[in-house]
ZAGU-15017 format. One record per atom (N, C-alpha, C, CB): residue in one letter; x, y, z. Coordinates in pm, whole numbers, padded with zeros to 5 digits, always signed. Last residue first. Glycine has a CB too. Example, Ala and Ser with C-alpha at 12.3 -4.5 7.8 and 13.67 -1.06 7.14 Angstrom:
2
S+01285-00225+00708/S+01367-00106+00714/S+01290+00003+00787/S+01408-00060+00572/A+01319-00569+00780/A+01230-00450+00780/A+01320-00330+00780/A+01131-00447+00905/
END
This chain:
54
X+01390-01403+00559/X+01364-01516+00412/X+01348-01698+00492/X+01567-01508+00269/X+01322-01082+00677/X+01319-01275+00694/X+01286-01314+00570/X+01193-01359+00807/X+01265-00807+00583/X+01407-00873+00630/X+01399-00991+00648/X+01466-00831+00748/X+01024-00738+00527/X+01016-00731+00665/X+01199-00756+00701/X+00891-00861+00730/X+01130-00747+00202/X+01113-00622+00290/X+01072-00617+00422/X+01032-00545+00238/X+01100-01026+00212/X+01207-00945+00182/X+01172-00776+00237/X+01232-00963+00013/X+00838-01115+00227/X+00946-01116+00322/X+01067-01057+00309/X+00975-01224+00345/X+00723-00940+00027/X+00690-00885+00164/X+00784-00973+00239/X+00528-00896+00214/X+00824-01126-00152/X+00843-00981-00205/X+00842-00900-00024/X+00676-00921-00344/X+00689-01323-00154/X+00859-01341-00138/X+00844-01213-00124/X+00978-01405-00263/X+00407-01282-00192/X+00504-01332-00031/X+00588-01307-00049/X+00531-01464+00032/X+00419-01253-00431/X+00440-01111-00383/X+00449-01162-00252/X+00325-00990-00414/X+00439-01491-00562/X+00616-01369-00576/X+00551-01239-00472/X+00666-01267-00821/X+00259-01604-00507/X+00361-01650-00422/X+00509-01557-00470/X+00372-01828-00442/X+00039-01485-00648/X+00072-01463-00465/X+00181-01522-00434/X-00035-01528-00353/X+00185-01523-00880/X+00141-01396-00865/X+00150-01370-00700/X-00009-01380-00931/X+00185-01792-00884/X+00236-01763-00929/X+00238-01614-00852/X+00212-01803-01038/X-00141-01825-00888/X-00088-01889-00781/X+00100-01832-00754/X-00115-02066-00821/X-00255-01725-01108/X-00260-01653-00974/X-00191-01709-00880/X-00383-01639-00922/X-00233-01811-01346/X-00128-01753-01278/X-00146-01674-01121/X-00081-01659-01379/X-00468-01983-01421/X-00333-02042-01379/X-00201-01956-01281/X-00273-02077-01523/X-00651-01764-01422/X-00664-01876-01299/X-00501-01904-01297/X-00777-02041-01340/X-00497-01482-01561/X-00569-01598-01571/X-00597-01661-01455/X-00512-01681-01648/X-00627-01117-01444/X-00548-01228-01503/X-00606-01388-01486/X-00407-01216-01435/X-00802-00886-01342/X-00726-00950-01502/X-00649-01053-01485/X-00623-00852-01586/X-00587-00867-01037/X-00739-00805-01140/X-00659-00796-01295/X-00816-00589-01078/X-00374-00940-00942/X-00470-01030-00939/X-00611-01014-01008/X-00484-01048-00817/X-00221-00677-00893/X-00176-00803-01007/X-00265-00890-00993/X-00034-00882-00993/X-00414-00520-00742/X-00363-00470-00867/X-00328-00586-00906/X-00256-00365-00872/X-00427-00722-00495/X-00515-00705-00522/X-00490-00611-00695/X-00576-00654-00393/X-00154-00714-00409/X-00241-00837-00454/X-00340-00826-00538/X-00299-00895-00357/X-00095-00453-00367/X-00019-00547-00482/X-00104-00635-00495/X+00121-00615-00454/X-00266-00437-00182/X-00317-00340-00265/X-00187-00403-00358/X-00333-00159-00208/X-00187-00595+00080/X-00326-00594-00034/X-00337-00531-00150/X-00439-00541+00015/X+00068-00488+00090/X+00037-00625+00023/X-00080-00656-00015/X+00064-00724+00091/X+00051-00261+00212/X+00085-00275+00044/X+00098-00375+00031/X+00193-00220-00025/X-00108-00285+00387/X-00200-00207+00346/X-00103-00288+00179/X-00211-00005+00414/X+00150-00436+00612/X-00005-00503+00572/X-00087-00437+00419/X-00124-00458+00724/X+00313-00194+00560/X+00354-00327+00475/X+00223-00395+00478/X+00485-00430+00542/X+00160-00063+00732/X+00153-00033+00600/X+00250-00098+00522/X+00160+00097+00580/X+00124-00165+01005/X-00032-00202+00886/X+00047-00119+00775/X-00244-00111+00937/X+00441-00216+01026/X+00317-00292+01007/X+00172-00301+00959/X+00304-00311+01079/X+00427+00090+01096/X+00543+00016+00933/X+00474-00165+00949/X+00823+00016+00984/X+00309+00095+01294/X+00280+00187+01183/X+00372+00138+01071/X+00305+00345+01221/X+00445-00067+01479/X+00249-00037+01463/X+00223+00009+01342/X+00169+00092+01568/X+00653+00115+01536/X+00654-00046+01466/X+00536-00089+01440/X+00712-00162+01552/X+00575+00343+01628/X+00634+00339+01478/X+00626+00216+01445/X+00780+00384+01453/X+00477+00274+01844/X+00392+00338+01785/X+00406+00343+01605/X+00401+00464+01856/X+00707+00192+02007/X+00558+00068+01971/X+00495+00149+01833/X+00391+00060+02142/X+00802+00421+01987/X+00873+00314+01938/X+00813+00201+01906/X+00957+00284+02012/X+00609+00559+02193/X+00684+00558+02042/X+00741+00529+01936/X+00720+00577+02027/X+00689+00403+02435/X+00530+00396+02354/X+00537+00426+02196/X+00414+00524+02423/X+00952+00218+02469/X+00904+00321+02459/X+00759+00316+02377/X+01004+00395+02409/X+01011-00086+02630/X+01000-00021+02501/X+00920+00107+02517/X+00936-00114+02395/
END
């Protein structure tokens, strides 16, 4: 594999990492207990769908 090619897959990894904190972290400020569970488990679905694996 080319270093470049490491370099881009490095880089669409911490920033699917960066936008799952920062969804989590926006829909998880304010809301109830009950729905948080709710809340992290649509935004997993959400990040496997955009890596491509369900």
């Amino acid at each position: 594999m080319d270093i470049q090619w490491a370099a881009v897959l490095l880089a669409g990894l911490a920033i699917l990492a960066i936008a799952a904190v920062a969804i989590t972290g926006l829909a998880l400020k304010g809301t109830a207990s009950q729905d948080r569970a709710r809340i992290l488990r649509a935004v997993a679905e959400l990040m496997r769908e955009l890596r491509g694996r369900r």
